[in-house]
C-alpha positions in Angstrom: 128.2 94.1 3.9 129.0 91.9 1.0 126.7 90.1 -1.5 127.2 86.7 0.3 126.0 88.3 3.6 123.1 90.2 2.0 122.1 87.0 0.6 122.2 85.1 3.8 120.6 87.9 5.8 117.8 87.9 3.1 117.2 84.0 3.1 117.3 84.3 7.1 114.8 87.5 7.3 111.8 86.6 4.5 110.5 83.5 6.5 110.6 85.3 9.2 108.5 88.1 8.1 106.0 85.9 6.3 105.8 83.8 9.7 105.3 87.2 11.6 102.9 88.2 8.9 100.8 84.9 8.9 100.3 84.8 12.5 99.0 88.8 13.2 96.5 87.4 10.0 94.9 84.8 11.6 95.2 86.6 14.9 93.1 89.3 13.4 91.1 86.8 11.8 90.6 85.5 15.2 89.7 88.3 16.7 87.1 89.2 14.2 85.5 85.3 13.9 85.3 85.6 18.2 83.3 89.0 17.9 81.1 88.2 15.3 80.3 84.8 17.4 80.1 86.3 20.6 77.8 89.6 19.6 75.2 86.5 17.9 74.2 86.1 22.0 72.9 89.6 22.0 71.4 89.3 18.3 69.4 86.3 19.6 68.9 88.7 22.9 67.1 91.1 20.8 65.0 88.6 18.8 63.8 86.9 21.8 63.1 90.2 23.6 60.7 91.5 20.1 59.5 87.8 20.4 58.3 88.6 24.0 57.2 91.6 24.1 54.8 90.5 21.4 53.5 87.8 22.9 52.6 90.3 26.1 50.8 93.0 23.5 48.8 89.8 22.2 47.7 89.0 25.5 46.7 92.5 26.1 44.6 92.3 23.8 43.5 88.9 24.6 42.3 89.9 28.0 40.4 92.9 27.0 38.1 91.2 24.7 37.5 88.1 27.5 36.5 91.3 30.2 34.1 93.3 27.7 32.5 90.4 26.5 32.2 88.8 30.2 30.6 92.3 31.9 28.3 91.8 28.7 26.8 88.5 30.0 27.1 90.0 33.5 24.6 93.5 32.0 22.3 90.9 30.1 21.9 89.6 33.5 21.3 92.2 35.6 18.4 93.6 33.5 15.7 91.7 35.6 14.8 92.0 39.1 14.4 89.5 41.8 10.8 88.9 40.3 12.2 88.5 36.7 10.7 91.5 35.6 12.6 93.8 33.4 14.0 97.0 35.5 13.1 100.3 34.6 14.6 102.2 31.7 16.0 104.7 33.5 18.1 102.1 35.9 19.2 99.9 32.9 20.8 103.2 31.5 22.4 104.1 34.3 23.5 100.5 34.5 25.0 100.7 31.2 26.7 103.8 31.4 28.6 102.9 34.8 29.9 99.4 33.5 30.6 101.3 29.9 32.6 103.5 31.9 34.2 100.8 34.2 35.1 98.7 31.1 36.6 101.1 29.6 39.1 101.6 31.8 39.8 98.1 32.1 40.4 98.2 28.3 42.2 101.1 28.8 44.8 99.9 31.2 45.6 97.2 28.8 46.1 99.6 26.2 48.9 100.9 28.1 50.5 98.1 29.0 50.3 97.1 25.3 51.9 100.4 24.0 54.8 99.9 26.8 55.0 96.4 25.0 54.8 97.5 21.7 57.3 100.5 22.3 60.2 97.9 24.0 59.3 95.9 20.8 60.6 98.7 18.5 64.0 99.1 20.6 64.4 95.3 20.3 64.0 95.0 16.8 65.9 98.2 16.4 69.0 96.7 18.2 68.6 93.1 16.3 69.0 95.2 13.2 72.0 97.1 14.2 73.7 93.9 15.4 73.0 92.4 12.3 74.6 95.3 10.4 71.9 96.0 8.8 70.8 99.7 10.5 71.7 103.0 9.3 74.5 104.7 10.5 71.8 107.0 12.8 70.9 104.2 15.0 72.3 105.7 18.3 69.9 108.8 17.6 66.8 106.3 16.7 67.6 103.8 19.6 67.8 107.6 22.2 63.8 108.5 20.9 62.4 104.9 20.9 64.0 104.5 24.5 62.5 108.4 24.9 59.3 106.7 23.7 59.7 103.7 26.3 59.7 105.9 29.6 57.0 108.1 28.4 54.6 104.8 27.8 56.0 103.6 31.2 55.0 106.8 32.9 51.6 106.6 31.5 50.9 103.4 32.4 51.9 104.1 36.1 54.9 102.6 36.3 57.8 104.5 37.6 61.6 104.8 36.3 64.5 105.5 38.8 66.2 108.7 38.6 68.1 109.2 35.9 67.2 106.9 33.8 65.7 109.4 31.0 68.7 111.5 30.9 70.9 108.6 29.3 72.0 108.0 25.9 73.0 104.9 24.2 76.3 103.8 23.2 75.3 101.9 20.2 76.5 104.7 17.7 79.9 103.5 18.3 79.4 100.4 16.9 78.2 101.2 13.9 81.2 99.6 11.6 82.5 97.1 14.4 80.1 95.1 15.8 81.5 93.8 19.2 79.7 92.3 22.0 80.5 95.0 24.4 79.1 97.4 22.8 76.1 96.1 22.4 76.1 95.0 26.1 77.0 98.6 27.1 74.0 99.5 25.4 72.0 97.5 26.6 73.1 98.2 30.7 72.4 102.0 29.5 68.6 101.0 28.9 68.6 98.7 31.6 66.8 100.8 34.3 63.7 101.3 31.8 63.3 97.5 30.6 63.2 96.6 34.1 60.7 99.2 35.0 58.7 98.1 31.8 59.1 94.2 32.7 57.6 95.1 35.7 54.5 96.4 34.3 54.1 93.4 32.5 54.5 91.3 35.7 51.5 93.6 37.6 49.5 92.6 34.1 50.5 89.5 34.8 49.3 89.2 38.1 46.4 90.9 37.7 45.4 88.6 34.6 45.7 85.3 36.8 42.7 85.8 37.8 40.9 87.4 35.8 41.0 85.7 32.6 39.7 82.8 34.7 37.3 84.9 36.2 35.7 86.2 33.3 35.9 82.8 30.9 33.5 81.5 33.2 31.1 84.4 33.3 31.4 84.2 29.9 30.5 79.9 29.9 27.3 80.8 32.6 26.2 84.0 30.8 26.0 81.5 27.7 23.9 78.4 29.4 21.4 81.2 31.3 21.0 83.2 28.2 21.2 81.2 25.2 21.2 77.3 25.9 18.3 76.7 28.2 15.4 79.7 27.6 15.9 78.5 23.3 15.3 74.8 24.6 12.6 74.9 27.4 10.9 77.6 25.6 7.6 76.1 23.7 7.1 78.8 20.9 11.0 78.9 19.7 10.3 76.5 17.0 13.2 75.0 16.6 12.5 72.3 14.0 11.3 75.5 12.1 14.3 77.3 11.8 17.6 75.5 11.1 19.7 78.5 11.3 18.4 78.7 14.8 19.1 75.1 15.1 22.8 75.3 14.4 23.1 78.2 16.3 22.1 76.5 19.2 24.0 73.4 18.8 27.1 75.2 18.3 27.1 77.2 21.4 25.7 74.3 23.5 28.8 72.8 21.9 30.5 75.5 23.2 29.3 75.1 26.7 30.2 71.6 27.1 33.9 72.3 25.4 33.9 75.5 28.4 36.2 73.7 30.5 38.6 72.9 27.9 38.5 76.6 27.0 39.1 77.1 30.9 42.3 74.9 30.6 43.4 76.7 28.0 43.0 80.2 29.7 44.9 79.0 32.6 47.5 77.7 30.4 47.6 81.0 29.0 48.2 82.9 32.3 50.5 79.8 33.5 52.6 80.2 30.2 52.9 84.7 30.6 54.2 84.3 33.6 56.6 81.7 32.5 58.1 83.2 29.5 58.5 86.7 31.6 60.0 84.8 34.3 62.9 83.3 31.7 63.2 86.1 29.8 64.0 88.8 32.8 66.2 86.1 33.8 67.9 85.7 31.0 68.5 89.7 30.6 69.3 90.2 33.8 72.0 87.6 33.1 73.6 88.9 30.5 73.2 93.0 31.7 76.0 91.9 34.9 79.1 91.8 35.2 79.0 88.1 36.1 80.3 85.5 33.8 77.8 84.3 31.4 75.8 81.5 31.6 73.3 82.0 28.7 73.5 79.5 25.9 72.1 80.0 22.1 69.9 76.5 23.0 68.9 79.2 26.2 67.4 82.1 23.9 66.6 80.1 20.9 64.4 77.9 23.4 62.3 81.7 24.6 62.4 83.2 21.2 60.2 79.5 20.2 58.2 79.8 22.9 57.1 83.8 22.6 56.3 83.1 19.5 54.3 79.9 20.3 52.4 81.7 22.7 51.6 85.0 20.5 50.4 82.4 17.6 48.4 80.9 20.6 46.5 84.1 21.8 45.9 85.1 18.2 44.1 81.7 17.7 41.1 81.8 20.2 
């Protein structure tokens, strides 16, 4: 080939190769802009699933203190007879002892619930780490016991988990320099099987809560009027223009009383709200845990991430 051709050939090839060149860039540029936009649903996933599971230990803990202080009204109560007479020693302390007992189990069946919460909180916020690229290389092993953790605190709390599912391990580990949606979506269909059984704990606490959070505000609200309203009033020697720390004592839990049914509204807004924001959210994973094509927006988890976290400020408030 002479010099004229080689000249020719090289003015034809160059553009050609830089054309070539530029487009596998911005394909791969492409590429890597799509995954890091796509694996953000399953970031927000994780941050809405920490968010609820929260909200559900917070309202654990919520109900427990609503049932002890309720059967404490309810044991006040029951220490006089049909003739107002204070019941013997003996019957008050076996009195005690059995609603100590039942209590406690009441307090201890949240507990459970709250540990399964607390447990799926840890995955979460183990897997919104790692999707943010901000985990240690390990996280497949970490994920593997904080799942392990999961199905023991399900077991416990008498949920059940089908077969199999505490024989698997996560595929996370393979992600750990290329984030890609499917991975994390892989990971999270290997879990799958033990956040359903967990969600459906939360759904019996759920249930069971309905009721008696409503239940036990009110006990709470007439244990309050029969015990420390009207006897304080209508009695003759309390003395009240005597003592003004009994005074504002008084007030304020007359207060109280009056402001009960507000307290009521918010209670069943509590319970109306739970079941809510469990509804949405095992939507919302079930969702995106198919194989159908997705339908979850950002707007969708942002909105559920707000309103966990809403709701947990909520409880904490009372």
């Amino acid at each position: 080939m002479d010099n004229k051709c080689v000249e020719v050939y090289m003015k034809r090839s160059l553009p050609v190769c830089f054309r070539t060149g530029a487009c596998l860039f911005v394909l791969v540029l492409m590429v890597m802009t799509s995954a890091c936009s796509t694996s953000q649903h399953y970031v927000k996933l994780s941050e809405a699933g920490s968010a609820y599971t929260g909200s559900v230990a917070a309202l654990a803990d919520r109900a427990s203190l609503l049932h002890v202080e309720a059967s404490s009204y309810e044991l006040l109560d029951q220490r006089l007879d049909d003739n107002g007479r204070v019941m013997p020693k003996s019957r008050l302390k076996d009195l005690l002892n059995n609603t100590n007992s039942s209590d406690s189990k009441a307090v201890e069946r949240n507990l459970r619930t709250k540990k399964v919460a607390l447990n799926l909180q840890d995955y979460f916020k183990a897997l919104q780490e790692h999707a943010a690229s901000t985990a240690s290389s390990d996280i497949g092993i970490k994920a593997d016991g904080l799942v392990k953790k999961l199905n023991e605190a399900i077991r416990d709390a008498g949920g059940t988990l089908p077969s199999g599912a505490t024989g698997l391990s996560g595929v996370v580990a393979l992600a750990a320099k290329h984030q890609r949606e499917a991975i994390l979506k892989k990971e999270l269909i290997v879990r799958k099987q033990s956040i359903i059984s967990a969600l459906h704990i939360f759904h019996e606490m759920d249930s069971l809560m309905t009721n008696q959070i409503a239940g036990d505000a009110d006990t709470i609200r007439r244990g309050r009027l029969k015990m420390l309203i009207t006897p304080f009033y209508t009695d003759g020697n309390a003395s009240m223009g005597m003592n003004a720390e009994l005074v504002d004592a008084w007030v304020s839990r007359r207060r109280d009383h009056l402001l009960g049914s507000i307290t009521e509204k918010e209670n069943r807004q509590l319970t109306d709200t739970a079941k809510k924001n469990a509804d949405t959210f095992r939507e919302i994973f079930i969702k995106m845990t198919s194989n159908q094509e997705r339908t979850v927006t950002i707007d969708d988890l942002n909105a559920l991430i707000d309103d966990c976290t809403a709701f947990s400020g909520f409880i904490k408030s009372f």
